[in-house]
Structure formats: structure tokens, C-alpha cells
C-alpha positions in Angstrom: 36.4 36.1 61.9 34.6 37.1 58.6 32.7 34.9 57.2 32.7 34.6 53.3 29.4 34.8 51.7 29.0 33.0 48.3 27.1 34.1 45.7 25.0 31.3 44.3 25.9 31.0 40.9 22.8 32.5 38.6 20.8 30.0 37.3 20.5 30.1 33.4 17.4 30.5 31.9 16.4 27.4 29.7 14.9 28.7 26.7 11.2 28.1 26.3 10.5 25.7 23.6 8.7 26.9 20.5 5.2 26.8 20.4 4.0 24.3 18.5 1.1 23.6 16.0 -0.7 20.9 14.4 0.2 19.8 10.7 -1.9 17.4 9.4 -1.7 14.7 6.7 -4.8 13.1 6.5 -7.7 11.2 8.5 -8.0 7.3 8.3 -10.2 5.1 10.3 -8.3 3.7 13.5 -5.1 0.8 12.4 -5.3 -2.5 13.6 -1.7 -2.7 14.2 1.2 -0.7 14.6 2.1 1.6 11.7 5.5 1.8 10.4 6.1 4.8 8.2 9.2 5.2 6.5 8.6 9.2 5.0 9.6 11.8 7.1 7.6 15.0 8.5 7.2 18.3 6.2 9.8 19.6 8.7 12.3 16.9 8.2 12.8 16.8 12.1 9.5 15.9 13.8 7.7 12.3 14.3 4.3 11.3 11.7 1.7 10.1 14.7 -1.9 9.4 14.5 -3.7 11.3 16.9 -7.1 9.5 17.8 -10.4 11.9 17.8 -13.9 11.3 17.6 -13.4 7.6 16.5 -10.8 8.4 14.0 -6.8 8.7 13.6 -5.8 12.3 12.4 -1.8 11.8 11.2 -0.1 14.7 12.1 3.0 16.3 12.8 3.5 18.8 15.9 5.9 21.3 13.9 7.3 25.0 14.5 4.2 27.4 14.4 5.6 30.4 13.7 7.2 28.4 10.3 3.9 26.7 9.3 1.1 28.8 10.9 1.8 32.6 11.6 4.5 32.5 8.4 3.2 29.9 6.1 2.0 32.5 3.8 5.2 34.3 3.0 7.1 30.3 3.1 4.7 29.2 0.3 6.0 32.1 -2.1 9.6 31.0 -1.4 9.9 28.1 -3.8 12.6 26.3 -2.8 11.0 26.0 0.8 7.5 25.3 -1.0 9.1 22.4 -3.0 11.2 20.7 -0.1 7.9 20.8 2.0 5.5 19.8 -0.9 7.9 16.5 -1.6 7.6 15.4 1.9 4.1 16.5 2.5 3.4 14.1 -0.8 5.2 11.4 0.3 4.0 11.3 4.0 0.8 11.0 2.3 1.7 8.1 0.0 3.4 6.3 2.5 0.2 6.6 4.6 -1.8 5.6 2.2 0.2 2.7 1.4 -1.0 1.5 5.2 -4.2 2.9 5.7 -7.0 4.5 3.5 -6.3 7.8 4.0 -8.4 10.5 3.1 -5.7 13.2 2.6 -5.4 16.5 3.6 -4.4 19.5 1.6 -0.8 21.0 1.6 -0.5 23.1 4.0 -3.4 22.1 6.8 -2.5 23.5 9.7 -4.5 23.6 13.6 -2.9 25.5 16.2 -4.0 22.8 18.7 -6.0 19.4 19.3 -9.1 21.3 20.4 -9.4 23.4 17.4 -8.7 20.0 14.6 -11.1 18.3 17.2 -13.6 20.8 16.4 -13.4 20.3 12.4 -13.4 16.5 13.0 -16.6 16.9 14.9 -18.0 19.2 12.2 -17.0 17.2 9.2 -18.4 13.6 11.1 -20.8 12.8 8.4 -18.7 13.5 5.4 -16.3 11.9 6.7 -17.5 8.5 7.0 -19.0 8.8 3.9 -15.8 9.3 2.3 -14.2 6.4 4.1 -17.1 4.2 2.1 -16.7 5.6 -1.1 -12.7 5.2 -0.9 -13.2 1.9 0.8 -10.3 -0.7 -1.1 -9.9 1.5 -4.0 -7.2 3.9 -5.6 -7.0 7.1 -8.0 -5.5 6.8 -11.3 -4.7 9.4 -13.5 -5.5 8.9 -17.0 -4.0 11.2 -19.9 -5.3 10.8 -23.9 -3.3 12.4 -26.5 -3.7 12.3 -30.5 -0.8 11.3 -32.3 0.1 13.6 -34.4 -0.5 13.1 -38.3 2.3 13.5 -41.0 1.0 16.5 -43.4 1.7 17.2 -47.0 4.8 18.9 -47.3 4.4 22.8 -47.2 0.7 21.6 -48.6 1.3 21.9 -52.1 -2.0 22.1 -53.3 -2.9 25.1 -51.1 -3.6 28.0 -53.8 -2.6 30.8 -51.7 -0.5 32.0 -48.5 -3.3 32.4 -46.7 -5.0 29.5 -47.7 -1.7 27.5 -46.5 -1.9 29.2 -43.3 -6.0 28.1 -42.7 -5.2 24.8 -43.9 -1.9 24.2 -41.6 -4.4 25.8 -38.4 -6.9 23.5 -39.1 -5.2 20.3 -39.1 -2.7 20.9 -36.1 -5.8 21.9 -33.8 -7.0 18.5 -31.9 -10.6 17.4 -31.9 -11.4 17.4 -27.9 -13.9 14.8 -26.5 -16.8 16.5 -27.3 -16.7 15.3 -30.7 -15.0 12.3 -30.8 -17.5 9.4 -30.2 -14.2 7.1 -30.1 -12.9 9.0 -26.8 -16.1 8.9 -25.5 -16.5 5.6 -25.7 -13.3 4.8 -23.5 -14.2 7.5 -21.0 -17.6 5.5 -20.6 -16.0 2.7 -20.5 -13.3 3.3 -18.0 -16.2 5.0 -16.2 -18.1 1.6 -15.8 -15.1 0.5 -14.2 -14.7 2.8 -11.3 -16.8 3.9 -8.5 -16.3 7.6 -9.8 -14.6 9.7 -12.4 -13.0 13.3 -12.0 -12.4 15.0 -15.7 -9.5 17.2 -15.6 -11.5 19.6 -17.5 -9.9 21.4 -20.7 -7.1 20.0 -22.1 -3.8 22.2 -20.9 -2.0 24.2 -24.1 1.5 23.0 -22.0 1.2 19.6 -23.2 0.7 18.8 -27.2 -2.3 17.0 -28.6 -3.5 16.2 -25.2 -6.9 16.0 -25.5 -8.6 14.7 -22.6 -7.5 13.9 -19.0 -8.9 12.9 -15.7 -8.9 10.7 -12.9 -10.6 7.4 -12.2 -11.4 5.9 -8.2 -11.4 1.9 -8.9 -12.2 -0.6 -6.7 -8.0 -2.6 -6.3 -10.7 -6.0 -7.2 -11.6 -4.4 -10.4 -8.2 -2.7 -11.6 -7.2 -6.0 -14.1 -10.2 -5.4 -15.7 -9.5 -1.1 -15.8 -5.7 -2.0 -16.7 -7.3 -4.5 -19.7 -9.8 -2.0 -21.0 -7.0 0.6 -21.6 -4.6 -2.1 -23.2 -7.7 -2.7 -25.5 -8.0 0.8 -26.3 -4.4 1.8 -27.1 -3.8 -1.3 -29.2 -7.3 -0.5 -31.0 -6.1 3.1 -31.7 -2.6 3.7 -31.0 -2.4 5.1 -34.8 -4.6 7.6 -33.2 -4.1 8.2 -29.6 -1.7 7.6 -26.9 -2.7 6.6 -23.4 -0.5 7.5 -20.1 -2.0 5.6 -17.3 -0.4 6.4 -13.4 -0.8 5.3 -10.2 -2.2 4.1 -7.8 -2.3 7.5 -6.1 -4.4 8.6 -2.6 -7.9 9.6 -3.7 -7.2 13.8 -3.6 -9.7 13.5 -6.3 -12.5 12.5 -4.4 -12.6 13.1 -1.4 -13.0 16.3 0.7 -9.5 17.5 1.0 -9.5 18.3 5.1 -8.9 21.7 5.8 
């Protein structure tokens, strides 16, 4: 009698799981108590987890590395990816530093595993703990000057010529910048006594009218009444002249070592 031989059914493959990198958001000193974060990973899919090395809690993501690592380059020139990951990269980081002081890390950080982030950890020991002292209980605010602008004489009758009219109209629409305006200085000095450290934003930018001076301000959180009181000071002093924007509080990208 033949016996019937079965053919074990072939076993299907499972797929081998992506390989995986390391995105991080930012290093904090270790929480006393759980964390509950409420943003969701640059990837939209992946868990936000502190990793503990060397003392302190790297936040990271373990996310798709051919996405963020061996393609991140060509992804950051497609602008609709770069904007959908730079929202949630930005507000991982706020919501972080909502719990802990966070020094953050710059768009984009990337290790391929724990033993090459645990390297730059190791490498970066000492600035790092100086960072977490200079950031200790304070926030960045952005602060932005602009001169209101000035009604003119109509079509400046009493210019004698075309191009007299034409100096005359360059002239006044050009803003004075801080460098000669004692009264600007003065707030910037003033604000500056305020804060534990102040990071100018450097020329004014041509995109935004009669700004003339911007930059960012670290203040201690037992000091900001006193920050928030001088600028109230100020703009009710010289709102004929100037117009403050104040924003915040923001993590301290300003002034700290952006890891990475």
C-alpha cells in the first residue's frame, strides 16, 4: 500500500523589520517621575522615550533609517515632508520642555545606534552640564523692536526738485538701527540686566518693515514679572515710536549647544 507523502507546507518568510536609527530630541537631566508627553514622534508612528546615558536622559525616537539617516538629505528638500517633520520635531521639543529642562537638539539629529549617541554624550560631558546650569529654571524669549512709521508731508511739497523729492522720501523711510539710537539701547541693556544671557538676532531682516532690532533673552521664570514689567514700561514710554512683540516662553535653542 503506497503511502502518501505530504509536503510540508513552505514556511513564509516574515519580512525582516527595518533597520532602525536613533532620532533625538534633546538631553535633560534624569525625571523624578514619570513623563507624560502628549506630542507625537517626527514619524507620527513611533514612541518619544528617554534613553538614560552617562547620567543623563537622551529623548529619542527609534525611527525608519533609511527615511531619516541614509535619505534625510533628499527628504529635507521635499518641503512638504520637511514641514510635517519640522512641526512635530518643534513640538516634541516644547512638550518636553514643558516637563523637563531640555537642552534641545537640532532638526534633524540623527545616531544610527545607542553606542554612537553614547559616544557624543561622553564627548560633550562637560558642556553639557554646564548648559544644564546656565538654563537651570529659566526660558528664551524672543523679543522684536519696530519703529512706527511716521506720517510724511504729502508728496513733500517743499522739495525743489525730482530728485531732491526722491533723497528726501529715501531718507526718512530708512530706520535708524540700534547703533544709533541711545533709546533702544537703553531697553536692550535693560532687558539684558534682567536675563542670565542675551542672543541679538543680528541685522534687522528687509522681510519685515521698520524692524529694527531683534533678539532673544534667557530669564530666570523668578525674574520674568520684572522682564514682562520693563517691556510694558518701555512700550508705553515710546509706543509713538516703537512697537514691541514679546513671545514665549520657548526652549533655550538660543543658548545652548544645539546637540548634534
Amino acid at each position: 500500500m503506497a503511502t502518501a507523502v505530504k509536503k510540508k507546507a513552505a514556511k513564509k518568510k516574515k519580512p525582516a523589520a527595518p533597520a532602525s536609527a536613533i532620532y533625538l530630541y534633546g538631553i535633560s537631566q534624569p525625571a523624578r517621575r514619570a513623563v507624560e508627553l502628549r506630542a507625537e514622534a517626527v514619524d507620527g508612528m513611533a514612541a518619544i522615550e528617554p534613553l538614560r546615558l552617562e547620567g543623563v536622559s537622551c529623548w529619542i525616537s527609534r525611527v525608519d533609517r533609511g527615511e531619516y539617516a541614509e535619505h534625510l538629505a533628499e527628504n529635507m528638500e521635499n518641503l512638504e515632508w520637511l514641514a510635517t517633520i519640522g512641526v512635530r520635531h518643534q513640538r516634541a521639543v516644547a512638550d518636553l520642555a514643558s516637563k523637563v529642562e531640555i537642552l534641545p537638539a537640532r532638526f534633524g539629529t540623527v545616531f544610527l545606534s545607542e553606542e554612537s549617541l553614547l559616544a557624543h554624550v561622553k564627548s560633550e560631558k562637560k558642556t553639557i552640564q554646564s548648559a544644564f546650569k546656565k538654563i537651570a529654571g529659566a526660558d528664551e524669549w524672543g523679543v522684536k523692536v519696530f519703529r512706527v512709521a511716521q506720517a510724511q508731508k504729502p508728496a513733500m511739497a517743499d522739495a525743489v526738485s525730482g530728485t531732491d523729492y526722491l533723497k528726501r522720501k529715501a531718507k526718512t523711510a530708512i530706520p535708524r538701527t540700534k547703533e544709533d539710537d541711545p533709546t533702544l539701547l537703553d531697553l536692550v541693556r535693560a532687558l539684558a540686566k534682567l536675563s542670565v544671557d542675551v542672543a541679538p538676532g543680528g541685522k534687522a531682516s528687509s522681510g519685515q518693515p521698520n524692524l529694527v532690532w531683534h533678539g532673544s533673552f534667557l530669564v530666570r521664570r523668578s525674574a520674568h514679572k520684572k522682564f514682562a514689567e520693563a517691556l510694558r514700561k518701555f512700550t508705553a514710554k515710546f509706543s509713538e515710536s516703537y512697537r514691541v512683540e514679546c513671545s514665549g516662553p520657548w526652549p533655550p535653542y538660543s543658548f545652548v549647544r544645539q546637540h548634534g
